[in-house]
N, CA, C and O atoms as a Tinker XYZ file with bonds, in Angstrom:
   356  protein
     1  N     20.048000   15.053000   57.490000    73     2
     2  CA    19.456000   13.960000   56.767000    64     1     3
     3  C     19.165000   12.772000   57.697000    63     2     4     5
     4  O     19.016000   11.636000   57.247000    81     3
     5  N     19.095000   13.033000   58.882000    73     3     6
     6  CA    19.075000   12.119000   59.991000    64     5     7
     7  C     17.428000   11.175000   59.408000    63     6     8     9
     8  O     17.625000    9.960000   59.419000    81     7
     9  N     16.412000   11.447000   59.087000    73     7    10
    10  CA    15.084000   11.241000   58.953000    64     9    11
    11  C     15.547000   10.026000   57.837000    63    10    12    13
    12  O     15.314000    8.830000   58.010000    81    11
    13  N     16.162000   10.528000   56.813000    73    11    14
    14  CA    16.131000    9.649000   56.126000    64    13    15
    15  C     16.798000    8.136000   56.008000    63    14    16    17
    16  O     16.931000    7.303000   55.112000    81    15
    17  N     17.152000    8.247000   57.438000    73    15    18
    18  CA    17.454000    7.051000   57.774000    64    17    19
    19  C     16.476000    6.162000   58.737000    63    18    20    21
    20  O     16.738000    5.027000   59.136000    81    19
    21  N     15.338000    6.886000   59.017000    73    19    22
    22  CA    14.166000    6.169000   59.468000    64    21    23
    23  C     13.508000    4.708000   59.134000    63    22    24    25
    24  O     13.280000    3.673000   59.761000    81    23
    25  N     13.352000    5.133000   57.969000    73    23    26
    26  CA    12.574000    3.939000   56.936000    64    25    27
    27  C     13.341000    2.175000   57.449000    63    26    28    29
    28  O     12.881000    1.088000   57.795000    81    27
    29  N     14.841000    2.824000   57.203000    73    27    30
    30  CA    15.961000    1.794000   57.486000    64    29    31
    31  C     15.597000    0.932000   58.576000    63    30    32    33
    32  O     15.015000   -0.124000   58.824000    81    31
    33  N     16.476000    2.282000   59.329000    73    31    34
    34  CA    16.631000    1.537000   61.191000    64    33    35
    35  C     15.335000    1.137000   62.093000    63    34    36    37
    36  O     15.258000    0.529000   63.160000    81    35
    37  N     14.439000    1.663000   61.324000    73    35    38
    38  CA    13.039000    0.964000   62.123000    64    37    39
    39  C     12.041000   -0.069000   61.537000    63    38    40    41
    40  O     11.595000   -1.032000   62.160000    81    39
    41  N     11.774000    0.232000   60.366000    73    39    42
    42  CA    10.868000   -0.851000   59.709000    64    41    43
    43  C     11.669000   -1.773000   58.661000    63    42    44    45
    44  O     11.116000   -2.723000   58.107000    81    43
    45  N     13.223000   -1.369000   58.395000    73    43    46
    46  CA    14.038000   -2.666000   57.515000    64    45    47
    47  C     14.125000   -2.182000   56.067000    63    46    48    49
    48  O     14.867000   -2.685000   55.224000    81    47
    49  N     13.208000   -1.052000   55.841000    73    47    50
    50  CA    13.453000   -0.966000   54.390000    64    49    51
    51  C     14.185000   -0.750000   53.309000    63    50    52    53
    52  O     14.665000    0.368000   53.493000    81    51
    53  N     14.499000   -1.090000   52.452000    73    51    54
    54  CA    16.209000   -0.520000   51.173000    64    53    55
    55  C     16.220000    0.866000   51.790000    63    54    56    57
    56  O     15.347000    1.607000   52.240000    81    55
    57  N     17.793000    0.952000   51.614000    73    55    58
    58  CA    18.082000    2.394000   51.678000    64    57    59
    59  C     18.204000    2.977000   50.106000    63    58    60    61
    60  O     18.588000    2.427000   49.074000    81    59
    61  N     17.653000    4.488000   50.410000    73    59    62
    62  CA    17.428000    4.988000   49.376000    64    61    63
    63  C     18.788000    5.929000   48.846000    63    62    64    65
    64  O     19.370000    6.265000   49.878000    81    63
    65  N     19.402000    6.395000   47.836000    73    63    66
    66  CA    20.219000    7.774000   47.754000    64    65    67
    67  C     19.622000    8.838000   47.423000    63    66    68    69
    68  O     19.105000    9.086000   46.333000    81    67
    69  N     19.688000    9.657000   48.580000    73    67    70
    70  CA    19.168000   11.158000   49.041000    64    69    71
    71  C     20.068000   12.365000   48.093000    63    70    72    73
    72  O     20.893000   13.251000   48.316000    81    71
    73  N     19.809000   12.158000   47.676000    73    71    74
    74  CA    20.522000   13.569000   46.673000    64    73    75
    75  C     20.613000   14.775000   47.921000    63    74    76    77
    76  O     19.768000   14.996000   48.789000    81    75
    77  N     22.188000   15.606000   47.658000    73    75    78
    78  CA    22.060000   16.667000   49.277000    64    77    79
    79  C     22.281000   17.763000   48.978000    63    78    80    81
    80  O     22.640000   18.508000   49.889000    81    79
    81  N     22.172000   18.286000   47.681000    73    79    82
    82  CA    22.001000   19.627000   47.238000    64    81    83
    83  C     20.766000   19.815000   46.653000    63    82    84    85
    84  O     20.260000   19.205000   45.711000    81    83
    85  N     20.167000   21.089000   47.578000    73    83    86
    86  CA    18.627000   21.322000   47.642000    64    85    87
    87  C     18.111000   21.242000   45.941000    63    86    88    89
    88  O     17.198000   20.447000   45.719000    81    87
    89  N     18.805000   22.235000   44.451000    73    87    90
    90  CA    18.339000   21.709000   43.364000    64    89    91
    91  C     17.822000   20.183000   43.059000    63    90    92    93
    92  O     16.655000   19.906000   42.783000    81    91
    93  N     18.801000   19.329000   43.150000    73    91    94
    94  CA    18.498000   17.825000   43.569000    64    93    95
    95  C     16.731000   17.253000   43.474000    63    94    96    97
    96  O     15.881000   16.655000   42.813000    81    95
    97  N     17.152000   18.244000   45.124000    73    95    98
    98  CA    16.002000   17.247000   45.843000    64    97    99
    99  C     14.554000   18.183000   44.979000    63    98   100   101
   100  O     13.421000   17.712000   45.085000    81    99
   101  N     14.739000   19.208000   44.346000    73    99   102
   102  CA    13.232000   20.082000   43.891000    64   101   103
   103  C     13.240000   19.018000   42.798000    63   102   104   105
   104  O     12.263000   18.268000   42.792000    81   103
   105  N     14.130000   18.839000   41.922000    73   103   106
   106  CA    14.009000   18.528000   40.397000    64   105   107
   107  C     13.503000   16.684000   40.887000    63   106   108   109
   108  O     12.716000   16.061000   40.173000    81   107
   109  N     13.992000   16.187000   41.912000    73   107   110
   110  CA    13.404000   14.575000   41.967000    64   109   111
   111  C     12.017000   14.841000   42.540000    63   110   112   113
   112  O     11.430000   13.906000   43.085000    81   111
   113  N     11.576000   15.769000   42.478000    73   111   114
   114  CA    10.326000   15.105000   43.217000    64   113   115
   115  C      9.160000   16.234000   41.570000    63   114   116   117
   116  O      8.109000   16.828000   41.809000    81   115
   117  N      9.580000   16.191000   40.682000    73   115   118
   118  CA     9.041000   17.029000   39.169000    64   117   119
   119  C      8.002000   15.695000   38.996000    63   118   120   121
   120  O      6.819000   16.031000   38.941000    81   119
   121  N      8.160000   14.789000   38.937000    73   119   122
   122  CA     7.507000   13.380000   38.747000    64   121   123
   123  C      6.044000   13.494000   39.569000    63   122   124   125
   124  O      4.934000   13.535000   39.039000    81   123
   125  N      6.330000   13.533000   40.938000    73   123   126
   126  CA     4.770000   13.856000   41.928000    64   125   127
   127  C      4.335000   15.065000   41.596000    63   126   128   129
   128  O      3.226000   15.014000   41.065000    81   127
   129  N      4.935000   16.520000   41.740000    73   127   130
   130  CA     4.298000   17.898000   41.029000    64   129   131
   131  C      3.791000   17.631000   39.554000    63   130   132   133
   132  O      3.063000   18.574000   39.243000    81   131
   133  N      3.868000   16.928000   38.765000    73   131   134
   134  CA     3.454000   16.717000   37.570000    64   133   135
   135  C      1.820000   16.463000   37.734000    63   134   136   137
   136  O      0.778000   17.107000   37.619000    81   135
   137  N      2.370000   14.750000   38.169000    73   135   138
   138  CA     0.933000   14.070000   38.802000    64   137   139
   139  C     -0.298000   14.456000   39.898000    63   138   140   141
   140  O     -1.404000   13.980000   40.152000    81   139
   141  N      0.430000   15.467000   40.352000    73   139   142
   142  CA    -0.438000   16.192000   41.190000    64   141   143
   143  C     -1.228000   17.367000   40.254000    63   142   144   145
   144  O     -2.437000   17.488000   40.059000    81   143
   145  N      0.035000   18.287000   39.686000    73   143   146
   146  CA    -0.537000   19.451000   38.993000    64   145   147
   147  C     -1.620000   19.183000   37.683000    63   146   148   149
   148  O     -2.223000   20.056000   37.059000    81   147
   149  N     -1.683000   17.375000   37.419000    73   147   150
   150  CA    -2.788000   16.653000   36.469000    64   149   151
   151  C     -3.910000   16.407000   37.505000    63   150   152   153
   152  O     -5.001000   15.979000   37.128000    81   151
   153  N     -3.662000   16.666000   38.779000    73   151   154
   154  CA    -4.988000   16.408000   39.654000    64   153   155
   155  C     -6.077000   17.316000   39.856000    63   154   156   157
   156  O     -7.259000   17.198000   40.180000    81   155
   157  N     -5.110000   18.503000   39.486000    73   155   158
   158  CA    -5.741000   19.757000   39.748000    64   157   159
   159  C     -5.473000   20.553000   40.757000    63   158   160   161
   160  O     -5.952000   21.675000   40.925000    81   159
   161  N     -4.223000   19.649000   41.885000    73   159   162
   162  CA    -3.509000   20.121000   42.895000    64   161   163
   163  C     -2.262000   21.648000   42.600000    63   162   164   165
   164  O     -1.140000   21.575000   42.100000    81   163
   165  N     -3.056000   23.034000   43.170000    73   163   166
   166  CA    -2.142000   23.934000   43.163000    64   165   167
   167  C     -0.805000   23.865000   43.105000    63   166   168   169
   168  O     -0.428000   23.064000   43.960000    81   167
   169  N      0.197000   24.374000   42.436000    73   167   170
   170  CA     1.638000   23.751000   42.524000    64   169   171
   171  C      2.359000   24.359000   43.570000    63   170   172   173
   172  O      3.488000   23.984000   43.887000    81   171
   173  N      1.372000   25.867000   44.471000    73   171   174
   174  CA     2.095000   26.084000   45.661000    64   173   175
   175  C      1.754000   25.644000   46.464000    63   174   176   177
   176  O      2.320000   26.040000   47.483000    81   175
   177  N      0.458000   24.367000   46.727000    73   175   178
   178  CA     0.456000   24.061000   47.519000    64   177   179
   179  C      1.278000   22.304000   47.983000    63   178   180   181
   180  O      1.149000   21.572000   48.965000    81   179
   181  N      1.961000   22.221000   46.929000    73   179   182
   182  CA     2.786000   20.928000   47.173000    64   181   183
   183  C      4.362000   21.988000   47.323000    63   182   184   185
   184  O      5.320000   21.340000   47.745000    81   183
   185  N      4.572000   23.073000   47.100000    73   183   186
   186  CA     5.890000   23.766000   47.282000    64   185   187
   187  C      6.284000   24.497000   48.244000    63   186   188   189
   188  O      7.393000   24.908000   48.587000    81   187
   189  N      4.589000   24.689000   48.896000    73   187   190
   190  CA     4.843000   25.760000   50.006000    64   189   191
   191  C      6.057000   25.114000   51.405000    63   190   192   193
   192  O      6.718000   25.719000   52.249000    81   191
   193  N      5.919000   23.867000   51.133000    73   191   194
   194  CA     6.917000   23.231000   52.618000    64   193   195
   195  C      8.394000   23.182000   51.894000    63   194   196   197
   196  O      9.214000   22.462000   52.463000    81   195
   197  N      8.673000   23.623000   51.126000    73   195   198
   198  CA    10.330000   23.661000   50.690000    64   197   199
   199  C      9.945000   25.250000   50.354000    63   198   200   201
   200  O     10.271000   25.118000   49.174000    81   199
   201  N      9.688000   26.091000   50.394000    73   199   202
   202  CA    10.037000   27.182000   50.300000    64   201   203
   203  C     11.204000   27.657000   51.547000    63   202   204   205
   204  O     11.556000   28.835000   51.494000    81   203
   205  N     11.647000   27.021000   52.357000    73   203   206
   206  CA    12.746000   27.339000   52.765000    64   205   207
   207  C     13.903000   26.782000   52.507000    63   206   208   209
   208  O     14.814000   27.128000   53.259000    81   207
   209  N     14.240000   25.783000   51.415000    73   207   210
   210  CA    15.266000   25.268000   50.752000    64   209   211
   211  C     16.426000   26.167000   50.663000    63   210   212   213
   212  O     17.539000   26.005000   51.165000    81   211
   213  N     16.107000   26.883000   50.134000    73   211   214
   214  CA    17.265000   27.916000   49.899000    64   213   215
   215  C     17.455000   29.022000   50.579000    63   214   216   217
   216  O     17.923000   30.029000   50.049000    81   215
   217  N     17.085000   28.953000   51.928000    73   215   218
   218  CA    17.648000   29.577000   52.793000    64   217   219
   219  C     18.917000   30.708000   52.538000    63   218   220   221
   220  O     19.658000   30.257000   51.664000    81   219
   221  N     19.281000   31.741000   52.927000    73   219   222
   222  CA    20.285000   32.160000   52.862000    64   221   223
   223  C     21.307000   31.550000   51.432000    63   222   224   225
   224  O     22.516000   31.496000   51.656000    81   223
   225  N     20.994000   31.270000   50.527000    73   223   226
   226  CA    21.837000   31.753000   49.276000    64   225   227
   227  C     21.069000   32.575000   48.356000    63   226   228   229
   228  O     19.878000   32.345000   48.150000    81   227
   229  N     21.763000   33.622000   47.737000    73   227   230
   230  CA    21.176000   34.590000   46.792000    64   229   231
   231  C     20.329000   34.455000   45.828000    63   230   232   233
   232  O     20.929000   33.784000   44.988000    81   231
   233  N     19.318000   34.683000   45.451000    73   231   234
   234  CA    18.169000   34.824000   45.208000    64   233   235
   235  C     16.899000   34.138000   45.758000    63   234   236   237
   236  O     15.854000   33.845000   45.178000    81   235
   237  N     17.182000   34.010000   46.703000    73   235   238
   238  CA    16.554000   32.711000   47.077000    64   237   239
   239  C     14.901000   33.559000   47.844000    63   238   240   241
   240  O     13.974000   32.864000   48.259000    81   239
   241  N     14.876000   35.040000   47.875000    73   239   242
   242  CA    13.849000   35.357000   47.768000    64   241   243
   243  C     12.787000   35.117000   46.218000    63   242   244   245
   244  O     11.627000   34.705000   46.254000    81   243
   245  N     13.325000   35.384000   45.322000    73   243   246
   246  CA    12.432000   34.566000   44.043000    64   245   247
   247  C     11.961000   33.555000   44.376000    63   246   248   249
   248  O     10.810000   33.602000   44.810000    81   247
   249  N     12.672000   32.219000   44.306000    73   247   250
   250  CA    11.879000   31.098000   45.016000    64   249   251
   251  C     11.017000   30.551000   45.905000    63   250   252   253
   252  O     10.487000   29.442000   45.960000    81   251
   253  N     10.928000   32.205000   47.086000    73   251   254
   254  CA     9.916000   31.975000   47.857000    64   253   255
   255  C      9.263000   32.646000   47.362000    63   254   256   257
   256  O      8.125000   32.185000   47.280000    81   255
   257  N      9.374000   33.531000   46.968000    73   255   258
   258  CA     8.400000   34.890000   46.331000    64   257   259
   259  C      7.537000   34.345000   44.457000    63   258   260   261
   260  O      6.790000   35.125000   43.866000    81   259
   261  N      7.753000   33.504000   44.121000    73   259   262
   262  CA     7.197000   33.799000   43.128000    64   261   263
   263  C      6.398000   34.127000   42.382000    63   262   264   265
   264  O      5.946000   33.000000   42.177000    81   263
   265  N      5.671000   34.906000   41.624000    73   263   266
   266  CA     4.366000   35.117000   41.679000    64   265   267
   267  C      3.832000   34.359000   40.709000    63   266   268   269
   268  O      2.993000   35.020000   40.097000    81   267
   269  N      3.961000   33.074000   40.222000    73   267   270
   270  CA     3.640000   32.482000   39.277000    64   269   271
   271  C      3.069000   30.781000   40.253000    63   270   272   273
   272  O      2.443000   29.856000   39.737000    81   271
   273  N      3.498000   30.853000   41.557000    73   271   274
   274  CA     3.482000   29.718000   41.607000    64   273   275
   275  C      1.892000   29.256000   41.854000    63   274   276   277
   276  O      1.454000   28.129000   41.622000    81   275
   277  N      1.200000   30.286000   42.330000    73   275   278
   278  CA    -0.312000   30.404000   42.675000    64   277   279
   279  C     -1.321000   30.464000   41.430000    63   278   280   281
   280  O     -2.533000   30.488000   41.646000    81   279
   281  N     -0.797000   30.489000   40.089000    73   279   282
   282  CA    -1.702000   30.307000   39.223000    64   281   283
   283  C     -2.038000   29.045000   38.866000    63   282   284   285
   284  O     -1.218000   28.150000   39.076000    81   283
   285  N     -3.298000   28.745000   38.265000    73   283   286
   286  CA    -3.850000   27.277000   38.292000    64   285   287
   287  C     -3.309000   26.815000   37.645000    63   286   288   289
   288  O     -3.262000   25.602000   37.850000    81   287
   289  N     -2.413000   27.383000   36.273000    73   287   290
   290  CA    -2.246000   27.043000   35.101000    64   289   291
   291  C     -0.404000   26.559000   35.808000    63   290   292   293
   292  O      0.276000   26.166000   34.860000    81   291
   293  N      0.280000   26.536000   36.956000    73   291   294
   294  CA     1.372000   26.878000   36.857000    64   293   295
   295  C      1.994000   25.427000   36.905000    63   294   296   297
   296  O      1.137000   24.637000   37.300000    81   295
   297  N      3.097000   24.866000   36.657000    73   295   298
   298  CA     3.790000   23.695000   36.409000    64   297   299
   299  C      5.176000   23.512000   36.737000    63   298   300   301
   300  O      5.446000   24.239000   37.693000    81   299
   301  N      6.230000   22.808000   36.325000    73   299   302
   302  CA     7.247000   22.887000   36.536000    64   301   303
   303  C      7.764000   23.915000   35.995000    63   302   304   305
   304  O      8.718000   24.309000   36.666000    81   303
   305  N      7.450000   24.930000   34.501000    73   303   306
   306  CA     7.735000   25.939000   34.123000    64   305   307
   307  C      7.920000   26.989000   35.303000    63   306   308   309
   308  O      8.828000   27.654000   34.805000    81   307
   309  N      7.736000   27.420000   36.195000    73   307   310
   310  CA     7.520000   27.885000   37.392000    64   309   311
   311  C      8.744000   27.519000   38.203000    63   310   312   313
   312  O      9.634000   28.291000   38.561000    81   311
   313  N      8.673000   26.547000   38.379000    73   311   314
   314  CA     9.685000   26.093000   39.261000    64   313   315
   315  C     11.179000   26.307000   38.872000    63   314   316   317
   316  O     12.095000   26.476000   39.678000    81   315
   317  N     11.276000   26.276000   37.639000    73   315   318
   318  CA    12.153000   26.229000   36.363000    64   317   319
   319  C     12.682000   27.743000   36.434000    63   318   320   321
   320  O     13.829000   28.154000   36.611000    81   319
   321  N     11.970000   28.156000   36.319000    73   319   322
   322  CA    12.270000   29.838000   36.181000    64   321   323
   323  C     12.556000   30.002000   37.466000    63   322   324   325
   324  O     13.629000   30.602000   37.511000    81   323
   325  N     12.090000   29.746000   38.728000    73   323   326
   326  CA    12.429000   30.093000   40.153000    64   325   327
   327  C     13.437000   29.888000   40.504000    63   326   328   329
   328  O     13.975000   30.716000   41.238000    81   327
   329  N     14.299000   28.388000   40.031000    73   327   330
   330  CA    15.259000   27.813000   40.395000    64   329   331
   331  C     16.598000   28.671000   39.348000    63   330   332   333
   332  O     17.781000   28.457000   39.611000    81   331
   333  N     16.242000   29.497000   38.337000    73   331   334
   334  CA    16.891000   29.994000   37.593000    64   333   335
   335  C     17.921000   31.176000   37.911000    63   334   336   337
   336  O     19.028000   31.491000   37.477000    81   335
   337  N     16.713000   31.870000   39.230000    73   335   338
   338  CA    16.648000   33.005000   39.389000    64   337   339
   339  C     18.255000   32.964000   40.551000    63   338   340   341
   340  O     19.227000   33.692000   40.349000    81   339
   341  N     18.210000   32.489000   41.092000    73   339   342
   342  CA    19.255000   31.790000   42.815000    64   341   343
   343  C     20.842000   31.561000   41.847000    63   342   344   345
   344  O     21.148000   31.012000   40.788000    81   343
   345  N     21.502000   32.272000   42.842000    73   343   346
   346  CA    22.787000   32.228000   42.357000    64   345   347
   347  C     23.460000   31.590000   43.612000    63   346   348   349
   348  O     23.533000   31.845000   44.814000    81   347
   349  N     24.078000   30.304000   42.449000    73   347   350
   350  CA    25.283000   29.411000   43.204000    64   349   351
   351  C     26.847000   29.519000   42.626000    63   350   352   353
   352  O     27.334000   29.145000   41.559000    81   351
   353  N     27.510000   30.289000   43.957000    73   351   354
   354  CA    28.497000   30.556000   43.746000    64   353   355
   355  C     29.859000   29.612000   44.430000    63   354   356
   356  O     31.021000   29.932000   44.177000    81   355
């Protein structure tokens, strides 16, 4: 989380709280995928750079794999079901 101390130590700005479990950080950013997926913006193409979030915990091929995330129609429903799929043990 070193980055997210950028904003801080160089330009002065509030520090923010970084949520540090990867669910977290998918479900805070539902707000911009919304507003995007009202733009007409693909929802894999705002997901494709966290498709390695879940690295090495179990299921975490679903989440990269999904086959729902490439449809035009697709939303947080998608994400929802992806994040469903990953087992935290």
């Amino acid at each position: 989380m070193i980055l997210s101390e950028v904003d801080y130590k160089i330009f002065g700005f509030k520090r923010k709280t970084i949520p540090r479990d990867p669910i977290s950080l998918i479900k805070n950013i539902y707000p911009y995928i919304e507003k995007e997926v009202g733009k007409n913006i693909c929802i894999s193409k705002i997901i494709q750079h966290m498709l390695g979030i879940f690295k090495d915990f179990p299921g975490s091929g679903h989440w990269r794999h999904s086959s729902n995330m490439h449809k035009s129609n697709a939303s947080i429903w998608v994400i929802e079901n992806a994040l469903k799929m990953l087992s935290f043990k």
